[in-house]
N, C-alpha and C positions, 0 to 999 in steps of 0.2 A: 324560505329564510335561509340565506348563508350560513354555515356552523363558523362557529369561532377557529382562527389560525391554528391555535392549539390542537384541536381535534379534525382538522384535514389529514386526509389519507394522505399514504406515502406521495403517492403521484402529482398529488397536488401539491404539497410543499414544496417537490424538486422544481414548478415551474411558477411556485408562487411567494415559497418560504425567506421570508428577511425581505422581504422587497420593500425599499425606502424610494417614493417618486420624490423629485426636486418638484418647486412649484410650480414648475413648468408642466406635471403631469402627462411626462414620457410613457408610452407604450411597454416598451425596451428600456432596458435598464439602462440609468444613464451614465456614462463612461466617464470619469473626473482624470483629467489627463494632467495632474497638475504636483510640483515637488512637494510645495509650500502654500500657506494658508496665510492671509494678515489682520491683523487686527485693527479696530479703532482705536486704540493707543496704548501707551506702553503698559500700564497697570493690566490692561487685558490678558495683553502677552504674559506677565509673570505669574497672571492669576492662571493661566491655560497652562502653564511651564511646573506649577508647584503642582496640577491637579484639581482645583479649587470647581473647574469649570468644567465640564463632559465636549470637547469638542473638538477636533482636527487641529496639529500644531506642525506637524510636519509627514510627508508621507512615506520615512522609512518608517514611523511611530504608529498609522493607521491612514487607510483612505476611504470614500465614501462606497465607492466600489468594490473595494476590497472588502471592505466591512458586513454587506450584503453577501458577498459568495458565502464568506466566515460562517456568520449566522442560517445562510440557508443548509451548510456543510453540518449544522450544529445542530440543525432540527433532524436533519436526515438523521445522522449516529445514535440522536438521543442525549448530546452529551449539552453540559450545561458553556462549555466557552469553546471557539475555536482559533486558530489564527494561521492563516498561509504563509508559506513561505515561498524561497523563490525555486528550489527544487525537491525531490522525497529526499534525499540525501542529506540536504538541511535538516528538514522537517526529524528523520531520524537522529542524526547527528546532535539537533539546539537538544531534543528532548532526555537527550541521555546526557549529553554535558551540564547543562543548566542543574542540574541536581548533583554532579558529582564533585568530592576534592579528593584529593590524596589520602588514603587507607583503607578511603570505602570499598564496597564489593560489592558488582554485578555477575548475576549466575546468567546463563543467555543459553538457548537451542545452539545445537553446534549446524543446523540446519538450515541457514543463512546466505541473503545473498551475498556474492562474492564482495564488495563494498561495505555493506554491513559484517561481512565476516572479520574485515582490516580493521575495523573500527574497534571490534570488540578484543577481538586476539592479537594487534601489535597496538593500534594509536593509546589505547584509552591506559595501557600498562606501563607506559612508555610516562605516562605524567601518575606514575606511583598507588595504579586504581586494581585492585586483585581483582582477574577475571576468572569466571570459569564455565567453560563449555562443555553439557551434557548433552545425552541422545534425550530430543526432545520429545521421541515417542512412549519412552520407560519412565511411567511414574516414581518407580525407584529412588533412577537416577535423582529424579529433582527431588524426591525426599531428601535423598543422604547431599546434595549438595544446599540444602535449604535447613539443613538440622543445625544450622551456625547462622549467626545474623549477616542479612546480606542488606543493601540499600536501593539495588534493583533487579526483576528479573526483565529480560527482555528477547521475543521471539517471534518468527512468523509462524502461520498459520493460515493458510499450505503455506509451505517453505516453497521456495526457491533456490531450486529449478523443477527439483521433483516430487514437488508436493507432496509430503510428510504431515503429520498433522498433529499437534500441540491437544492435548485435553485443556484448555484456557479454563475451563470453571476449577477443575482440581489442579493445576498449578496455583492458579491464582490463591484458592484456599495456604497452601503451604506458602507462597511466597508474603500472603501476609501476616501470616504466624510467625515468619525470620525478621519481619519488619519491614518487610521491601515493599516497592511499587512494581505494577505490574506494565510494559510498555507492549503493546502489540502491533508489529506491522502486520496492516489487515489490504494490502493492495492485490493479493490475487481472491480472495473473496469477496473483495469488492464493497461499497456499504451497504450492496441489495440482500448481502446471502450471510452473512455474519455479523453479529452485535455484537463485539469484544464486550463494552460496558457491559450488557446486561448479563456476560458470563463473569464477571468480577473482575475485569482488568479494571484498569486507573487510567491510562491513557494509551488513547490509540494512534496511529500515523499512518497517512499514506502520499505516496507517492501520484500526487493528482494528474500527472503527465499521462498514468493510463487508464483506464476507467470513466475515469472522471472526464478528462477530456477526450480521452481516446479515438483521437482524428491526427494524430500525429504531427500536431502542432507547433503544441508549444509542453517548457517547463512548469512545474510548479509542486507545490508539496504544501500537507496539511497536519496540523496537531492539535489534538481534541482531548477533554477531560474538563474535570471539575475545573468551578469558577477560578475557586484559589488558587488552583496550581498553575490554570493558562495563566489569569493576572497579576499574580503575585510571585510563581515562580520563572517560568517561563516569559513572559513579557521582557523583565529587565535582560535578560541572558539574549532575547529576539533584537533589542531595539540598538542595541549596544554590539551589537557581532554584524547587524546589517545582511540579515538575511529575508529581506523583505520581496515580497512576489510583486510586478511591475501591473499598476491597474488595469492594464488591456488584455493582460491573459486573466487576473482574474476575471473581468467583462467575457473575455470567449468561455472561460467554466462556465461562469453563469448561463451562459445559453446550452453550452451543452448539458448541463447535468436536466434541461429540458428535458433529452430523448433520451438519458442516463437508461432508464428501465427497458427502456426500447431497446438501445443497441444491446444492453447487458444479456436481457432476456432470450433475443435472437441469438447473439453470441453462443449462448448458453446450450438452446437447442441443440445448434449446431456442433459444438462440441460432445452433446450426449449421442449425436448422432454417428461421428467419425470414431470416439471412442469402441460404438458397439459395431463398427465395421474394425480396426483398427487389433481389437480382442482377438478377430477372425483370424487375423493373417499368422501365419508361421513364422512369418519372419521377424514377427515383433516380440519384442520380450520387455518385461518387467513394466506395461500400463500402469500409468498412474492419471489416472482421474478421480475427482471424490464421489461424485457421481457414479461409479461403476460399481457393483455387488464386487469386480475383481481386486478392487484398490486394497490393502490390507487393513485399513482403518476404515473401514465402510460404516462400520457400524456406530463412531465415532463422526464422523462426516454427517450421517443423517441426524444426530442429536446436536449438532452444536451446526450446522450450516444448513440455511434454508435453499441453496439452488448447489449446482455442480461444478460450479466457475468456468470462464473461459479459457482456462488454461490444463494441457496435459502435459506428460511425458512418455517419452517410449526409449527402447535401448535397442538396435542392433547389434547381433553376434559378433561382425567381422570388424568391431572398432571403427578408428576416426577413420580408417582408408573406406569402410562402408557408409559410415555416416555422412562421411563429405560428398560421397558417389551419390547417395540420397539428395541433400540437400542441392549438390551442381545440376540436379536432374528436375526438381520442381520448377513447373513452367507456370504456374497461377501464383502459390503461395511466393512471398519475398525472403531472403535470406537475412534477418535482422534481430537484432537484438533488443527489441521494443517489447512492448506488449501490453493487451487489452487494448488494441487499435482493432478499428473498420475491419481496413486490411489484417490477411491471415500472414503470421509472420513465424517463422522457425530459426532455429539458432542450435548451435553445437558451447552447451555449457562450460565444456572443459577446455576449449579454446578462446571463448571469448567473456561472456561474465565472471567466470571461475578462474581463467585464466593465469592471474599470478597470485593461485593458491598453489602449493605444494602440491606433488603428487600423493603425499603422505598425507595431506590433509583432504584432498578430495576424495582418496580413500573413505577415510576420516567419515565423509560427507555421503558416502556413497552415491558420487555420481562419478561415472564411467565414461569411458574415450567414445563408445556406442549411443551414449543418451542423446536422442533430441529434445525440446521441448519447443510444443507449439502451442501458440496463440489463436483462440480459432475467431475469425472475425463473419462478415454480414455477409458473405460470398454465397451463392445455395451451395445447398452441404453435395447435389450430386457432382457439381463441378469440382470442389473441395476434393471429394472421395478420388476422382478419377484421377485427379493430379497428385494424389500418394499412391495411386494406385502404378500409376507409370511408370514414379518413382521409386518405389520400392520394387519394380521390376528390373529397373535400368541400374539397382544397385545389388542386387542378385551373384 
């Protein structure tokens, strides 16, 4: 006897969860390529336009496709509502606007990606919103900035680029004691190796471009939390700003978050593999993987993340003129700014994502002209090893 939807293992939800067949009773999910919906006449349309009726009325509003990914996105987290959008950028962006006006206060990790860093420390101040950015490793910090009412706290967890790591249960406690929501981008943990929800955030977000599809696709972004907040707060602030995900990428998530646990978990390996080659070398300094006994938060990593993510960092001594020697030298890995793709992909933070942050602030940030951060994708980890191996020779 089948077990009921509810009680399917993770593995199964990803390739079964929210599935709505048309009467047509498709194999595959079926792809609705369509703007608009019509009705049998006009009383319909007003009654679908007030709400009166549960059903499709236009598709920056919801589509049948979309609505599927949503829901299978929404069993994976554990969270009670989801909704896509059309990049993580939105998805981050609607969830911290839609809640705010002028006087409010957002507290945030100053350990951010360089886009989310703009958001929180020029745009959001700029329309009269007090922000402030602490070291998101020092409980302290978010004590003494959370001993005043704030309206939101909002952080990654690993940060980005060099994965830093947020205690999400004890902020959360303090941030809802100042009255705030708790936002967490959870894109380099992925949804296989961290539950924000069940550590006490409010809402989560990711950037569905990696992980989730992580075949170098296409765009997309996700925003997850209680019922109330997707439908009643978020919804109106989604549907009216037009940041709606187009249903053919949602249709390609849905088939990848299929092999979701497959590429994550291979990923996975693979980067616990290159980290403990990567430990070895002389030439590397300041490792950050979560997964490593060397990371400084290890011990934090193993209680709040179930896997090691696909993502490290490393720093070279001799700066950007070494780093770039490194990175002109890799002949497998790609030079890119992506990540949690197939392919293995590296990047130089302070030139390119970080790039028009200050030098003051990337201080700030602690990442340095020497940091790499790489992406470890489905490649074997010996072909992987040899081509930093060369590399790091050739930048010697």
């Amino acid at each position: 006897m089948t077990s009921e939807p509810k009680n399917w293992k993770k593995q199964t939800q990803l390739v079964r969860g929210g599935l709505d067949r048309s009467p047509n009773r498709e194999t595959s999910e079926a792809l609705y390529m369509t703007s608009g919906y019509v009705y049998e006449n006009a009383e319909e349309a007003e009654a679908a336009f007030r709400g009166d009726t549960d059903r499709f009325v236009y598709s920056r509003y919801g589509n049948p496709t979309v609505r599927m990914l949503e829901e299978r996105l929404a069993i994976l987290e554990g969270a009670e509502a989801c909704r896509m959008t059309g990049t993580g950028m939105a998805a981050i962006f609607g969830a911290l606007a839609c809640q705010l006006k002028a006087g409010d206060r957002v507290v945030a990790s100053r350990a951010l990606f360089g886009a989310c860093y703009a958001i929180v420390a020029h745009i959001l101040p700029r329309w009269g919103i007090e922000t402030e950015l602490v070291d998101g490793r020092d409980l302290a910090a978010w004590e003494a900035a959370l001993s005043r009412p704030a309206k939101l706290v909002f952080l990654e967890s690993p940060s980005n680029p060099i994965l830093q790591l947020v205690d999400i249960k004890a902020v959360s406690e303090l941030a809802h004691a100042a009255g705030a929501l708790v936002v967490v981008d959870n894109v380099f943990a992925s949804p296989l190796y961290q539950a924000p929800l069940e550590l006490g955030a409010d809402i989560v977000t990711y950037s569905a471009t990696k992980h989730i599809d992580g075949q170098g696709r296409l765009l997309a972004g996700a925003v997850l939390g209680k019922r109330d907040f997707v439908e009643k707060v978020f919804l109106p602030f989604y549907r009216q700003t037009g940041a709606v995900v187009s249903a053919f990428n949602a249709w390609v998530m849905l088939k990848s978050l299929e092999t979701l646990e497959l590429r994550v978990a291979q990923m996975t390996a693979n980067a616990g593999r290159l980290a403990d080659w990567l430990a070895d070398q002389k030439l590397v300094e300041a490792l950050a993987w979560p997964g490593h006994p060397s990371h400084p938060q290890y011990d934090l990593a193993c209680r709040q993340m179930s896997g090691g993510s696909s993502l490290m960092a490393f720093q070279l001594p001799g700066g950007k003129g070494q780093a770039f020697a490194f990175l002109n030298a890799l002949q497998l890995i790609d030079i890119s700014n992506n990540l949690g793709d197939a392919k293995s992909l590296a990047c130089h933070p302070a030139s390119t994502t970080h790039m028009n942050l200050t030098q003051e602030e990337r201080d700030a940030l602690e990442i340095t002209d020497g940091h790499i951060r790489l992406s470890v994708g489905l490649e074997h980890s010996d072909d992987l090893i040899a081509d930093l191996e060369q590399a790091l020779q050739a930048a010697c």
